[in-house]
C-alpha positions as CSV (number, residue, x, y, z in Angstrom):
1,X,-3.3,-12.2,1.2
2,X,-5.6,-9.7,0.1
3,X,-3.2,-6.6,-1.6
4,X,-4.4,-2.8,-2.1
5,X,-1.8,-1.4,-4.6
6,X,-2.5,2.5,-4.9
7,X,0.5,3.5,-7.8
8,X,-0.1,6.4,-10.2
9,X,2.6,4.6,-12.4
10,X,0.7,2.6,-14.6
11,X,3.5,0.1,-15.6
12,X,4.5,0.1,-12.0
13,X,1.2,-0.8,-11.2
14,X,0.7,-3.7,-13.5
15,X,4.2,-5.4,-13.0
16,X,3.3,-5.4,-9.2
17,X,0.1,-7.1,-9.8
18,X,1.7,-9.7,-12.3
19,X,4.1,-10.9,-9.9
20,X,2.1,-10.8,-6.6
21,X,-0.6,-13.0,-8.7
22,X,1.9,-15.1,-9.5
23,X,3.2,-16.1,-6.1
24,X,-0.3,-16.2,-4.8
25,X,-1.9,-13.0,-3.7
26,X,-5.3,-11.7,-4.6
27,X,-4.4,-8.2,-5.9
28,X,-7.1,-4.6,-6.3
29,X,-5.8,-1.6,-7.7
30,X,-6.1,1.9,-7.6
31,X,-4.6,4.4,-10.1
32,X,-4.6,7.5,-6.6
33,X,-6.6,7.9,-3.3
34,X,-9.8,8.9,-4.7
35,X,-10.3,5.5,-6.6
36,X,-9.0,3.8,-3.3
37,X,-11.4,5.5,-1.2
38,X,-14.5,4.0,-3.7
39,X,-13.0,0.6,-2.9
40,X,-13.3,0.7,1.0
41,X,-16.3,2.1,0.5
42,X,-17.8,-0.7,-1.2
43,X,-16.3,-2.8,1.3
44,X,-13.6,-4.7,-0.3
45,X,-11.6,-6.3,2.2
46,X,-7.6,-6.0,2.3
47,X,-4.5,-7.3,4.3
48,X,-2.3,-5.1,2.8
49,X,-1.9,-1.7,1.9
50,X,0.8,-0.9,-1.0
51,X,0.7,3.0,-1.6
52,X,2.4,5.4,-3.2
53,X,3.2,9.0,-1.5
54,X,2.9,11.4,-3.8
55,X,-0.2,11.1,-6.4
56,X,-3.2,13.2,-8.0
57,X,-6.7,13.7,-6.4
58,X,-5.3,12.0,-3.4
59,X,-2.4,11.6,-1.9
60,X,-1.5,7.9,0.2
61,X,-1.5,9.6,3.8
62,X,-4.6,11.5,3.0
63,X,-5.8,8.4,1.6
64,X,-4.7,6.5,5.1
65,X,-6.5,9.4,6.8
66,X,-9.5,9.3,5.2
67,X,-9.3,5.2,5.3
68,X,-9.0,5.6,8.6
69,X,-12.5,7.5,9.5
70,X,-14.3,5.1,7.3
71,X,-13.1,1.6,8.6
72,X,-11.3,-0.1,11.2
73,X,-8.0,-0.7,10.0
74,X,-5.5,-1.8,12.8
75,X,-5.2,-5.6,10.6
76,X,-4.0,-4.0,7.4
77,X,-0.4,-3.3,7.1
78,X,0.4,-0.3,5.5
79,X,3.6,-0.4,3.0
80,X,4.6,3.0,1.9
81,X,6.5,3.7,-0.9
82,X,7.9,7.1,-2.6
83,X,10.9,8.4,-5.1
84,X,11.5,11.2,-3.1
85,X,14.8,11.2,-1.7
86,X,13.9,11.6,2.1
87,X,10.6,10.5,1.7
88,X,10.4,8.5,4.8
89,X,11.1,11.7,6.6
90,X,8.6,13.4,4.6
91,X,5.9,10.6,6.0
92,X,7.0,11.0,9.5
93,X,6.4,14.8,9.2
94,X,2.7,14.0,8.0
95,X,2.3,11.6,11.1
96,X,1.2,9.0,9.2
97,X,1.1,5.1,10.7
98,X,2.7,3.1,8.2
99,X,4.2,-0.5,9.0
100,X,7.1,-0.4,6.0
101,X,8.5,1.8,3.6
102,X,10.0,1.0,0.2
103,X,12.2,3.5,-1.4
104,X,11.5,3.3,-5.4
105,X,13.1,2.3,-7.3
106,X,12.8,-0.9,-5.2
107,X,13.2,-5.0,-6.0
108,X,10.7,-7.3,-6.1
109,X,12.5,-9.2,-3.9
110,X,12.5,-6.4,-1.2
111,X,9.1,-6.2,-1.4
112,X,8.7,-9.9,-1.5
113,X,10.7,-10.1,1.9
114,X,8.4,-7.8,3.7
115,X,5.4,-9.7,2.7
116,X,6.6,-12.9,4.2
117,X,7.2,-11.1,7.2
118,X,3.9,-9.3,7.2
119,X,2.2,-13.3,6.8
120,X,4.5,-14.7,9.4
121,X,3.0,-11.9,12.3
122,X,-0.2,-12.5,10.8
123,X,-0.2,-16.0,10.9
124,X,1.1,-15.6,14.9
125,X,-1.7,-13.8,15.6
């Protein structure tokens, strides 16, 4: 699959894109929201959307606003992620659609598990 990763966390950001290379996945990244939104722009096409809540310029549910006047985007799942304590709450409160949420810090294999789910509803149609 196609990944988005939007992570302000640089070495978070570069261990996720080692290992999702290494099991297969083509992998962009964006350092916050603003670089994201230059990448739809330019239509680069995703599966997957890995974001983080909370980062400069742009936050992830402004970016999935924004993303969301710019492109039809009902085929890419959306997997948040944040450090906040009740940061799913937090989301909710924004109304934001988001398929998963990861709660950092999290395991690969967490994140692993929700992508073979993500390419087993995928594959089903």
């Amino acid at each position: 699959m196609n990944i988005l990763i939007i992570e302000d966390d640089r070495l978070l950001e570069k261990t996720l894109e080692l290992r999702l290379k290494e099991i297969g996945h083509e992998v962009i990244l964006a350092e916050n929201g603003q670089e994201a939104l230059k990448t739809v722009k330019q239509g680069i096409h995703f599966d997957v959307l890995i974001c983080d809540v909370l980062m400069p310029e742009l936050s992830g549910p402004s970016f999935i606003w924004e993303m969301r006047k710019l492109i039809r985007s009902d085929h890419i799942c959306v997997v948040m992620m944040s450090a906040l304590s009740d940061g799913e709450s937090f989301i909710r409160k924004l109304e934001v659609n988001y398929d998963y949420y990861l709660s950092k810090p999290f395991t690969f294999g967490e994140l692993n598990s929700i992508l073979d789910e993500i390419e087993l509803k995928k594959k089903a149609g």
